[in-house]
C-alpha positions as a Markdown table, in Angstrom:
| # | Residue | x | y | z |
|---|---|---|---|---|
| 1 | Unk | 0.0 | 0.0 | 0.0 |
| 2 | Unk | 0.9 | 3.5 | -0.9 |
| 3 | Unk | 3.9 | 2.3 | -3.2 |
| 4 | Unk | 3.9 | 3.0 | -6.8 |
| 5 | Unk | 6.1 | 0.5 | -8.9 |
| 6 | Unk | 6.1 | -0.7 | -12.6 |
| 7 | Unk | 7.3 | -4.1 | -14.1 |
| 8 | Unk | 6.9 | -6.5 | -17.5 |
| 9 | Unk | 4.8 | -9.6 | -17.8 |
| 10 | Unk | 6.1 | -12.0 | -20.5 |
| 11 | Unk | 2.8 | -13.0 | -22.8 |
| 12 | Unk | 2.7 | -15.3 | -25.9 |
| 13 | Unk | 2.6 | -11.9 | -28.1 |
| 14 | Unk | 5.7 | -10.7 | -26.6 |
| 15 | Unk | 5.7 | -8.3 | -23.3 |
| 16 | Unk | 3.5 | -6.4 | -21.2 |
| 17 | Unk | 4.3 | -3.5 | -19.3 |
| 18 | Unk | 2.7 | -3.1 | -16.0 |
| 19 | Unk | 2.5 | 0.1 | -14.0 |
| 20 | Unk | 0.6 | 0.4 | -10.1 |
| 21 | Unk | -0.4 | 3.7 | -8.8 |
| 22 | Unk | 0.6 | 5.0 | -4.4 |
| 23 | Unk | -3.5 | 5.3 | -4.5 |
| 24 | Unk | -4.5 | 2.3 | -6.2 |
| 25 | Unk | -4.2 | -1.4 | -5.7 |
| 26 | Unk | -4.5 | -2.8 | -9.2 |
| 27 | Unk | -1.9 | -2.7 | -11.8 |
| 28 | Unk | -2.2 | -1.2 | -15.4 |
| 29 | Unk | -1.4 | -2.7 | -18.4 |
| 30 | Unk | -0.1 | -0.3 | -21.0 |
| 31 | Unk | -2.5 | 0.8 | -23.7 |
| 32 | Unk | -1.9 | 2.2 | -26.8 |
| 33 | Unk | -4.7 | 4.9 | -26.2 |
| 34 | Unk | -6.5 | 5.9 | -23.3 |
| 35 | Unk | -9.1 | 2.9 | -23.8 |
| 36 | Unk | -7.1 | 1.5 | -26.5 |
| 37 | Unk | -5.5 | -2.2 | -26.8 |
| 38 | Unk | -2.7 | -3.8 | -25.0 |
| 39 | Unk | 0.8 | -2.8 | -25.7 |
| 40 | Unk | 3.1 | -5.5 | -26.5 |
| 41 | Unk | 7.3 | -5.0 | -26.9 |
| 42 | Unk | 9.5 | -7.0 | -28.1 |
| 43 | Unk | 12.1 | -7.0 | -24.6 |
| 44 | Unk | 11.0 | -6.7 | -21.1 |
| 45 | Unk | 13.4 | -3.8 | -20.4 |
| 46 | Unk | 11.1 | -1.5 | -23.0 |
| 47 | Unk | 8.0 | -2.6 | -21.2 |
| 48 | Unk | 9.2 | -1.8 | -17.8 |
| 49 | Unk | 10.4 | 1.6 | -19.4 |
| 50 | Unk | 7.3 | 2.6 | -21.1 |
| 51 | Unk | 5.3 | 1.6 | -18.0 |
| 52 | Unk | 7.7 | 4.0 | -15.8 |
| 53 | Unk | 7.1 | 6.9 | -18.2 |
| 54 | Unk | 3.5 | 6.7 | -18.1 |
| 55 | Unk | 3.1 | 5.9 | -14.2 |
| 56 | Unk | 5.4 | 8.9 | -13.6 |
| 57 | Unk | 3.4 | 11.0 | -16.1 |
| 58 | Unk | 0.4 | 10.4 | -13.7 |
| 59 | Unk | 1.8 | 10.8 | -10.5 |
| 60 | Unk | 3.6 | 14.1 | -11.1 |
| 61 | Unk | 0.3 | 15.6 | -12.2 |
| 62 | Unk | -1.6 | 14.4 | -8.8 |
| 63 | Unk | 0.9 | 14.1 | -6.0 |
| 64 | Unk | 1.7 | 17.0 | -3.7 |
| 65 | Unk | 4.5 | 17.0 | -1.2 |
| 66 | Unk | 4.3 | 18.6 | 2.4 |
| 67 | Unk | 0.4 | 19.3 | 2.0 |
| 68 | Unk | 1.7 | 21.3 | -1.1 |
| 69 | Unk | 0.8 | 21.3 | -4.8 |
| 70 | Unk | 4.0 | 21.6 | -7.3 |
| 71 | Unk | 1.7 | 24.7 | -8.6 |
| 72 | Unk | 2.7 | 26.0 | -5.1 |
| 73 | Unk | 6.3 | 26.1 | -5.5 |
| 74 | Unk | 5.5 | 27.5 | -9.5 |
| 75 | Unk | 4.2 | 30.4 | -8.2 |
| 76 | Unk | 6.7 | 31.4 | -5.7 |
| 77 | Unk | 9.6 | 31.1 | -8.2 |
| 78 | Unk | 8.0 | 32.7 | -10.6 |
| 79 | Unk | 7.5 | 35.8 | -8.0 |
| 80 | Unk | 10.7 | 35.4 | -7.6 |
| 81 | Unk | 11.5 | 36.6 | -11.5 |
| 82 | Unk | 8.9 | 38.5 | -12.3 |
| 83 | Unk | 11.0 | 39.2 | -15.7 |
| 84 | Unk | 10.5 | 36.2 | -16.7 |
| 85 | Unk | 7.2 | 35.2 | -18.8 |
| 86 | Unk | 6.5 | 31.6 | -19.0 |
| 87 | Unk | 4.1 | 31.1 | -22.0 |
| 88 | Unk | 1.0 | 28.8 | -21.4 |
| 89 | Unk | 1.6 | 25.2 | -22.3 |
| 90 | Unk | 5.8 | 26.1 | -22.9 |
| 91 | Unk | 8.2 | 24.9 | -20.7 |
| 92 | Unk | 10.5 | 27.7 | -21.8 |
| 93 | Unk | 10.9 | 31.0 | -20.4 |
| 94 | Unk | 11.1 | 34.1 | -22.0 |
| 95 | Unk | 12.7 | 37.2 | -21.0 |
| 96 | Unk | 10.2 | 40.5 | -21.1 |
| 97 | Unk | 11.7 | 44.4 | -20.4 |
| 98 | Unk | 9.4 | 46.8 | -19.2 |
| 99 | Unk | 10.4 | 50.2 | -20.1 |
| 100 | Unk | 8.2 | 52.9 | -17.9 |
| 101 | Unk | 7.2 | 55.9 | -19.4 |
| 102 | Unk | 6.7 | 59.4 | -17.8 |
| 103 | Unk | 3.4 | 61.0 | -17.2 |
């Protein structure tokens, strides 16, 4: 309980990779869409892989550390530089000048 982990299953297509969730007991199989079909890979190391990516994809979207969101910690760094512009849905951040004009 309250561990997260992800593995491979070996199947007669080839092999599965499994991902659990800290909040849930089952394990997930991955999909190729949200309700899509099974994956299947040709090693166990790429299902295990692709199983990590998507649980960690998840969980960094709904976890929260201390009693904090991420969006928390976002906010106070971004006070922090309040030069910098962060553009919605970009990862990059770009650098705006304000130039103040007399009345």
């Amino acid at each position: 309980m309250n561990q997260s982990t992800a593995f491979a299953k070996e199947t007669m297509r080839g092999f599965v990779g499994y991902f659990q969730l800290a909040w849930r007991s089952e394990a997930f199989a991955v999909r190729t869409k949200r309700d899509g079909e099974i994956r299947y890979f040709d090693t166990a190391g790429e299902a295990e892989l692709a199983a990590w990516r998507i649980k960690h994809k998840i969980e960094d979207l709904k976890l929260v550390r201390g009693g904090e969101t991420i969006s928390s910690h976002q906010a106070a760094a971004d006070a922090l530089f309040p030069t910098l512009v962060r553009q919605k849905g970009s990862s990059r951040y770009t650098k705006v000048e304000t130039v103040r004009r007399r009345a």
